[in-house]
N, CA, C and O atoms as a GROMACS GRO file, in nm:
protein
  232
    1UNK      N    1   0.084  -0.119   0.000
    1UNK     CA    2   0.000   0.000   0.000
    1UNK      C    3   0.087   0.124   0.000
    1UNK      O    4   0.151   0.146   0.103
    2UNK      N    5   0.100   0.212  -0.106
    2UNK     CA    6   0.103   0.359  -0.081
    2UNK      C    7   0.078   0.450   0.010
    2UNK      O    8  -0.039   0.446   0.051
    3UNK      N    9   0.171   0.560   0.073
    3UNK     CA   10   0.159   0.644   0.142
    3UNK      C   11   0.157   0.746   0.114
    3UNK      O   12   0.225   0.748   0.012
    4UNK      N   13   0.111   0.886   0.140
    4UNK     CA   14   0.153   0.965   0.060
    4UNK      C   15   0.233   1.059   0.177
    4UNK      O   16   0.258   1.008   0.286
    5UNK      N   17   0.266   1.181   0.152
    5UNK     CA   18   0.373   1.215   0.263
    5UNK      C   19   0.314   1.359   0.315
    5UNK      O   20   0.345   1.442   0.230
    6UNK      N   21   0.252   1.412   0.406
    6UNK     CA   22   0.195   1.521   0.492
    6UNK      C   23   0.349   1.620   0.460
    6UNK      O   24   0.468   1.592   0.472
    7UNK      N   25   0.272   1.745   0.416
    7UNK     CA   26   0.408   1.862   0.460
    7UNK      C   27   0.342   1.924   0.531
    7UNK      O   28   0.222   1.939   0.508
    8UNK      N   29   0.420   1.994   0.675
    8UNK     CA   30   0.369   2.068   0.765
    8UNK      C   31   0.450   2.241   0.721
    8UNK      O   32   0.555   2.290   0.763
    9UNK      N   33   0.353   2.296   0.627
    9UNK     CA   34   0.464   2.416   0.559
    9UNK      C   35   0.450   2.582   0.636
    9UNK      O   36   0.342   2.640   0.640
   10UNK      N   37   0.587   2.648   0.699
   10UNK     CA   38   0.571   2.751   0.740
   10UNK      C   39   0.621   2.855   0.617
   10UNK      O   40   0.736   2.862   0.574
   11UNK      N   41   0.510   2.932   0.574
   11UNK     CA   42   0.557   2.984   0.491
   11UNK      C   43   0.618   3.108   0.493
   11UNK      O   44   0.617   3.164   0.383
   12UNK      N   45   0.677   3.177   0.596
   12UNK     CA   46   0.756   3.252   0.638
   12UNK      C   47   0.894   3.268   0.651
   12UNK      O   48   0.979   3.346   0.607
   13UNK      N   49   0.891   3.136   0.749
   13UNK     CA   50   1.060   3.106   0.797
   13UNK      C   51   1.094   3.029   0.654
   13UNK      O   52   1.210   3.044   0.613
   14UNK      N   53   0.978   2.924   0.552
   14UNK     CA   54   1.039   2.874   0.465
   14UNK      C   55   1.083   2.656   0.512
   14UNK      O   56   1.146   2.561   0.464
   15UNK      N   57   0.996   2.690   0.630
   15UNK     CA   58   1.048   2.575   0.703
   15UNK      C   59   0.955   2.461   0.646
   15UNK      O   60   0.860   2.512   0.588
   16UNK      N   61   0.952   2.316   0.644
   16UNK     CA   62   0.892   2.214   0.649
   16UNK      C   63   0.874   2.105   0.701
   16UNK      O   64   0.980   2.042   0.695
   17UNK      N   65   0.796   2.049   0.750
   17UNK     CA   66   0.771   1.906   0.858
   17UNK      C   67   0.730   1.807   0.763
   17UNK      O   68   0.628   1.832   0.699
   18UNK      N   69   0.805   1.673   0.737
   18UNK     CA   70   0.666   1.619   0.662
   18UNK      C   71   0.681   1.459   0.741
   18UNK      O   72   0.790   1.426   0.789
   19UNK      N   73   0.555   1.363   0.748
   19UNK     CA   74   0.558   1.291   0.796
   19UNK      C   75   0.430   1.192   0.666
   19UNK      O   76   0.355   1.237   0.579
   20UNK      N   77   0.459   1.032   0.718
   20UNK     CA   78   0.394   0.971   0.620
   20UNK      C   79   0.223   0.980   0.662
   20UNK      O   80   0.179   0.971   0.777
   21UNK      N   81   0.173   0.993   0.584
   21UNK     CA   82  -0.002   0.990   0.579
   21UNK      C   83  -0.040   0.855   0.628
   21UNK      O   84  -0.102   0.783   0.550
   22UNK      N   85  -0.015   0.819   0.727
   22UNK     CA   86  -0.017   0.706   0.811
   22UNK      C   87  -0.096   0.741   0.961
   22UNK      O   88  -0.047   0.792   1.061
   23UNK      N   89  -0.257   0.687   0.932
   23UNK     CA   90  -0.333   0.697   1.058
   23UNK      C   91  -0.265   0.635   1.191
   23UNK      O   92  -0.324   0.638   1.299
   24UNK      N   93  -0.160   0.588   1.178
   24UNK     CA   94  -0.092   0.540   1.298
   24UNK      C   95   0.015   0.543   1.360
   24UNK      O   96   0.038   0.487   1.467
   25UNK      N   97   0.124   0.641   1.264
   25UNK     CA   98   0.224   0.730   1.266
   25UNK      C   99   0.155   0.827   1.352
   25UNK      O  100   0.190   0.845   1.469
   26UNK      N  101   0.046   0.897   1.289
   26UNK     CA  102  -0.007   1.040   1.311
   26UNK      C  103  -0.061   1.031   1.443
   26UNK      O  104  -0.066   1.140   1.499
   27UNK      N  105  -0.093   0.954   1.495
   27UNK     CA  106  -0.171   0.911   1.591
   27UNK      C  107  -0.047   0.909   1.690
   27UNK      O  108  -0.033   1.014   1.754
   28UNK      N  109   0.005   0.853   1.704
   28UNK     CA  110   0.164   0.799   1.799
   28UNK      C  111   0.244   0.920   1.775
   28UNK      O  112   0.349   0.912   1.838
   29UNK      N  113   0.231   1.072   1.681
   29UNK     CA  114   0.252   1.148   1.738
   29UNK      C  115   0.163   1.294   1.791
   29UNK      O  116   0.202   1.409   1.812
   30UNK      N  117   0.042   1.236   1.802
   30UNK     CA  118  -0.044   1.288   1.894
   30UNK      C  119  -0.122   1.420   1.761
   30UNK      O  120  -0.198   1.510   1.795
   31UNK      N  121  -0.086   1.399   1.646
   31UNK     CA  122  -0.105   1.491   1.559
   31UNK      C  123  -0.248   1.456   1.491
   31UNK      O  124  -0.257   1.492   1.373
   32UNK      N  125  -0.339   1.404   1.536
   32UNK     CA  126  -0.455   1.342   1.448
   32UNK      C  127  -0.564   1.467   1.417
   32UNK      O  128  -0.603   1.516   1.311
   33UNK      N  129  -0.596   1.496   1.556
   33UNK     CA  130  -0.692   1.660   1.578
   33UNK      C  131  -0.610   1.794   1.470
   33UNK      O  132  -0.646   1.858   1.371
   34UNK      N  133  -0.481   1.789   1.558
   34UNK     CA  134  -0.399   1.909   1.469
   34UNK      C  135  -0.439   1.925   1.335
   34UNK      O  136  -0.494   2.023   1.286
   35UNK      N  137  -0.395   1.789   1.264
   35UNK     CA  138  -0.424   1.729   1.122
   35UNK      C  139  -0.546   1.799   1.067
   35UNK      O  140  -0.543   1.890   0.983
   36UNK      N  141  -0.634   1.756   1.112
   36UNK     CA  142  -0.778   1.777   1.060
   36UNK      C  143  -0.819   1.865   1.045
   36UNK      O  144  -0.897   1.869   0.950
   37UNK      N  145  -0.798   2.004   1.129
   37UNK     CA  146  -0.830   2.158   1.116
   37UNK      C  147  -0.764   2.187   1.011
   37UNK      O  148  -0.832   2.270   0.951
   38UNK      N  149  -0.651   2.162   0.943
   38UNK     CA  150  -0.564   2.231   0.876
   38UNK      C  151  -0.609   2.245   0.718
   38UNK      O  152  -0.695   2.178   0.660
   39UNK      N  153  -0.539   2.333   0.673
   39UNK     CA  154  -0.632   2.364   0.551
   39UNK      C  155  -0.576   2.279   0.431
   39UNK      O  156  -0.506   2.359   0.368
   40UNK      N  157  -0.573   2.177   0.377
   40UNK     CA  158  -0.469   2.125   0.259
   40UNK      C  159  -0.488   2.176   0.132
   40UNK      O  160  -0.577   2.240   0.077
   41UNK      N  161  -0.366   2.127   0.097
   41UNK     CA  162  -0.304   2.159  -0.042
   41UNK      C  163  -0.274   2.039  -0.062
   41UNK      O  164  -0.275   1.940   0.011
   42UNK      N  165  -0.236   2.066  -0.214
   42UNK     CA  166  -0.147   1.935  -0.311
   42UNK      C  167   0.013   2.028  -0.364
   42UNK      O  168   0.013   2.112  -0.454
   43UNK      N  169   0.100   1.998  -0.308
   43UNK     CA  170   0.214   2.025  -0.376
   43UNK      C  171   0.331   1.896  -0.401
   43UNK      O  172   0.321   1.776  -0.378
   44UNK      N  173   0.454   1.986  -0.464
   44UNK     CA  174   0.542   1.834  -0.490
   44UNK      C  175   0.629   1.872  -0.397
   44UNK      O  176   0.636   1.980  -0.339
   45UNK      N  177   0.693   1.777  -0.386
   45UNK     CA  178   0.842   1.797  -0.300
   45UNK      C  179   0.940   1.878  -0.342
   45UNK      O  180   1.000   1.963  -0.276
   46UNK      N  181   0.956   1.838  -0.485
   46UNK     CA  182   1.051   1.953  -0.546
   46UNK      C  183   1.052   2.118  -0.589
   46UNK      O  184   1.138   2.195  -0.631
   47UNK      N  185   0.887   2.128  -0.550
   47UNK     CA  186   0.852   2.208  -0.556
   47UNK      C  187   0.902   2.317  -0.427
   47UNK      O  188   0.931   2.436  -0.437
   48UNK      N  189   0.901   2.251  -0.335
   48UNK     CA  190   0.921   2.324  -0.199
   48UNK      C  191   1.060   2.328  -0.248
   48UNK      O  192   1.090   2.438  -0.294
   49UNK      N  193   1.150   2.242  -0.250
   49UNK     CA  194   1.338   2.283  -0.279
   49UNK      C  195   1.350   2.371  -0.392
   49UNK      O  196   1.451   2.442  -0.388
   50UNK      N  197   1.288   2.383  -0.473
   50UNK     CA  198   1.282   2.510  -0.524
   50UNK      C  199   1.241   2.609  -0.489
   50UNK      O  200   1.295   2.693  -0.561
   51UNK      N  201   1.168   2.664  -0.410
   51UNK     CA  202   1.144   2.760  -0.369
   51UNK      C  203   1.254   2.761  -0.212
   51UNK      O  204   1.212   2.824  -0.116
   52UNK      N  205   1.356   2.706  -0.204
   52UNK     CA  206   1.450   2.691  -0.063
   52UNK      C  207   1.391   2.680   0.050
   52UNK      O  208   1.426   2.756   0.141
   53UNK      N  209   1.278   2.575   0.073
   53UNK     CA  210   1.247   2.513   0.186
   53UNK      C  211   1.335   2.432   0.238
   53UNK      O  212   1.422   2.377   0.171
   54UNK      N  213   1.316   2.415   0.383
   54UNK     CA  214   1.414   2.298   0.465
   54UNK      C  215   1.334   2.235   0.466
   54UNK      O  216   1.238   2.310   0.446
   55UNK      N  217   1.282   2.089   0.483
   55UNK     CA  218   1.232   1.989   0.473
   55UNK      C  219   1.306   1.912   0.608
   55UNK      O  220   1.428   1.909   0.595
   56UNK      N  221   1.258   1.855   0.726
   56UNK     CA  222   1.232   1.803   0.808
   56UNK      C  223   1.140   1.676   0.836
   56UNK      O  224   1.018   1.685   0.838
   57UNK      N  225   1.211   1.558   0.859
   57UNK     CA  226   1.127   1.467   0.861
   57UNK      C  227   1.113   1.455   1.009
   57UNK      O  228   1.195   1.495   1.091
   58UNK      N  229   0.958   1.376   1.043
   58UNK     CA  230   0.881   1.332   1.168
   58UNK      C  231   0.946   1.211   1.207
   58UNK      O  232   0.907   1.149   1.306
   0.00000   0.00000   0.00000
């Protein structure tokens, strides 16, 4: 099964979090509620290193 990969994007500092789209990752880090308010997007990964994001994994 496929995952797809959550970016947590500050678009200020330029910063990024990303963690796998895994109800049980997300869960074990207490991020499930957080998750759900948030507003999504679809972007690529390379998209963010082009624009000089740091990328941070969970």
């Amino acid at each position: 099964m496929y995952n797809s990969v959550l970016y947590f994007i500050d678009e200020v500092d330029k910063v990024g979090f990303s963690i796998l789209n895994n109800a049980i990752m997300i869960a074990e880090y207490g991020l499930t509620d957080y998750i759900s308010k948030l507003k999504m997007s679809s972007l690529k990964y390379e998209d963010l290193i082009d624009q000089n994001y740091t990328i941070n994994a969970l």
